[in-house]
C-alpha positions in Angstrom: 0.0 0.0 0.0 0.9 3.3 -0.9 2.2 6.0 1.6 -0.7 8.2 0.8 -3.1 5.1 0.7 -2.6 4.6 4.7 -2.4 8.1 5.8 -5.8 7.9 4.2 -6.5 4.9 6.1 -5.5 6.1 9.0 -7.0 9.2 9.0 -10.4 7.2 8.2 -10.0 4.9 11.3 -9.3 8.0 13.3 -12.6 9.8 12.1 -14.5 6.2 12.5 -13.3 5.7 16.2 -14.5 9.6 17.3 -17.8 9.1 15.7 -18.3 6.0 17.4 -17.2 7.8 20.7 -20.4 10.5 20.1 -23.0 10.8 23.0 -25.7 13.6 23.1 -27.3 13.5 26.6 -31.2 15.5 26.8 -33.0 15.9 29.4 -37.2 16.5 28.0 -38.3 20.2 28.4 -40.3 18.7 31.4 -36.9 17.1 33.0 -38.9 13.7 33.1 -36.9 11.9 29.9 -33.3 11.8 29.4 -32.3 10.4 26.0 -28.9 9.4 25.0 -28.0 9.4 21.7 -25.0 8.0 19.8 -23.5 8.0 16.0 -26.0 7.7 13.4 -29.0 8.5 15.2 -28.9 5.9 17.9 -30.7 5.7 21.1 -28.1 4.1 23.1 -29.8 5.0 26.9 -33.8 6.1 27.5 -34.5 6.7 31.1 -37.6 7.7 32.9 -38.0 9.7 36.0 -40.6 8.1 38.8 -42.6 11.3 38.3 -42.8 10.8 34.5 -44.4 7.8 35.7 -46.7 8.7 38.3 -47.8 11.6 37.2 -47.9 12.5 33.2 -50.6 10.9 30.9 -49.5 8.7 28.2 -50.5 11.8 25.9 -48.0 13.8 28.2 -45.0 11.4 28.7 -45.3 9.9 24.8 -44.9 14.3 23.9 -41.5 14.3 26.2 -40.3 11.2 24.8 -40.4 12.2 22.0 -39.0 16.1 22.2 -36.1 14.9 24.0 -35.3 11.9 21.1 -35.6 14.4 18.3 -33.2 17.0 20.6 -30.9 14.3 21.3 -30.8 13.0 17.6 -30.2 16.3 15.9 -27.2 16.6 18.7 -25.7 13.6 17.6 -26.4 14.1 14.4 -24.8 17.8 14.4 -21.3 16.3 16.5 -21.1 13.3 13.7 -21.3 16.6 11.1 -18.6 18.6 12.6 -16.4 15.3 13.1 -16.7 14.8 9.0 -16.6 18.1 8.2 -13.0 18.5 10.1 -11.9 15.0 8.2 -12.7 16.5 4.6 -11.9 19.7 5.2 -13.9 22.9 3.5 -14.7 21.0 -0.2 -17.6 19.6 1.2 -19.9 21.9 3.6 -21.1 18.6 5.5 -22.5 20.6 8.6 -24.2 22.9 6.5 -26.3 20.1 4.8 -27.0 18.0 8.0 -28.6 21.0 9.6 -30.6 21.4 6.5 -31.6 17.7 6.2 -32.9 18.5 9.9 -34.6 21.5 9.4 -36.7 20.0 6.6 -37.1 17.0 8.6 -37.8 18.4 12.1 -39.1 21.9 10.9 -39.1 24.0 13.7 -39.3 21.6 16.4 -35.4 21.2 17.0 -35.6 25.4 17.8 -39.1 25.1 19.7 -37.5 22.6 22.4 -34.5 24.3 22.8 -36.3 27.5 23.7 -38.5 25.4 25.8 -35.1 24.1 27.6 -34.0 27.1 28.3 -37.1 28.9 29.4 -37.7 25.5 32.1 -33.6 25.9 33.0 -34.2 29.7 33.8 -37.4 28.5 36.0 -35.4 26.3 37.8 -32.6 28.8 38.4 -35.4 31.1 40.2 -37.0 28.1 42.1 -33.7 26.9 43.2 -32.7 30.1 44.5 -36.1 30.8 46.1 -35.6 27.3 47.8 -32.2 28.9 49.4 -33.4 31.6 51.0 -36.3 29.6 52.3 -34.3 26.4 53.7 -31.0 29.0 54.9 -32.6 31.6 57.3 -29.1 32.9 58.1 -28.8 33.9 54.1 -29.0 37.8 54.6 -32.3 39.3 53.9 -32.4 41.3 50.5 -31.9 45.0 51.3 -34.2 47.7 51.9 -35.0 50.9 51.5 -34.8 52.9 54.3 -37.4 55.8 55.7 -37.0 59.1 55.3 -36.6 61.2 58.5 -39.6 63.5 58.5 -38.7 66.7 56.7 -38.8 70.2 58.8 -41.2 72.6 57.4 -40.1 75.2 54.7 -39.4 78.4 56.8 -42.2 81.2 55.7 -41.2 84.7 56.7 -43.3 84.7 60.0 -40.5 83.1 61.3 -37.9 85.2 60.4 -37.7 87.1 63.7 -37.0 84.1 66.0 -34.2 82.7 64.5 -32.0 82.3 67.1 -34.5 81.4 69.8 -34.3 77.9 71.3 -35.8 75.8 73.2 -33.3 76.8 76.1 -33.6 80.9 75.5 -35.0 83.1 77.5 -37.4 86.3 77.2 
């Protein structure tokens, strides 16, 4: 073989073994599913939460399922793309296609979940650090405004005369 033959080969073997190394991790919008996905658009690990269980319909839990497969699919999908694209260098725009494979796929679905994610991660942020200042009641209160003193009245000129009477000055 060649000396450019193997570099080729190697270079292939190198590009196999890091796609096969690919995992996307999602949690569903609702934080009840986490899918892992792998090269190719594998589901290598599904796991349910006991609420997702207890408490969603099938309706509910089938919906989160689903949104965190599609999330964690596109992932994978966009890592294997970037892997390639590095591999064949800029003659081929392989990222540029996958995305638009999964944007006419998916439509807007991919976008809609990830604004979802983000909107139930900022929730959780605020609940989280609502939950600390409830459970830590040395955690300094938030500061206040303080009062005003009370404000003297605006001298009129009635009182011009008396000036420099006080309390403690004689007639």
């Amino acid at each position: 073989m060649s000396k450019p033959a193997e570099d080729r080969m190697a270079r292939y073997t190198e590009m196999k073994d890091e796609i096969s190394g690919i995992r996307a991790r999602v949690n569903s919008p609702d934080r009840n599913v986490t899918v892992i996905a792998g090269p190719g658009g594998s589901v290598l690990d599904l796991t349910l939460t006991e609420h997702a269980l207890a408490a969603a319909s099938g309706r509910a839990l089938a919906g989160s399922i689903m949104s965190a497969l599609r999330l964690a699919v596109a992932d994978a999908a966009k890592q294997q793309a970037a892997i390639v694209q590095r591999y064949v260098g800029d003659r081929l725009n392989i990222a540029e296609r996958v995305m638009a494979t999964q944007q006419e796929v998916l439509g807007d679905k991919i976008e809609a979940g990830e604004q979802e994610q983000a909107r139930l991660d900022e929730q959780a942020r605020a609940k989280a650090a609502e939950e600390v200042l409830r459970i830590d009641p040395q955690q300094p209160a938030p500061p206040q405004a303080r009062p005003r003193p009370p404000q003297r009245p605006a001298r009129t000129g009635e009182d011009e005369g008396f000036s420099g009477l006080g309390e403690g000055d004689r007639w």
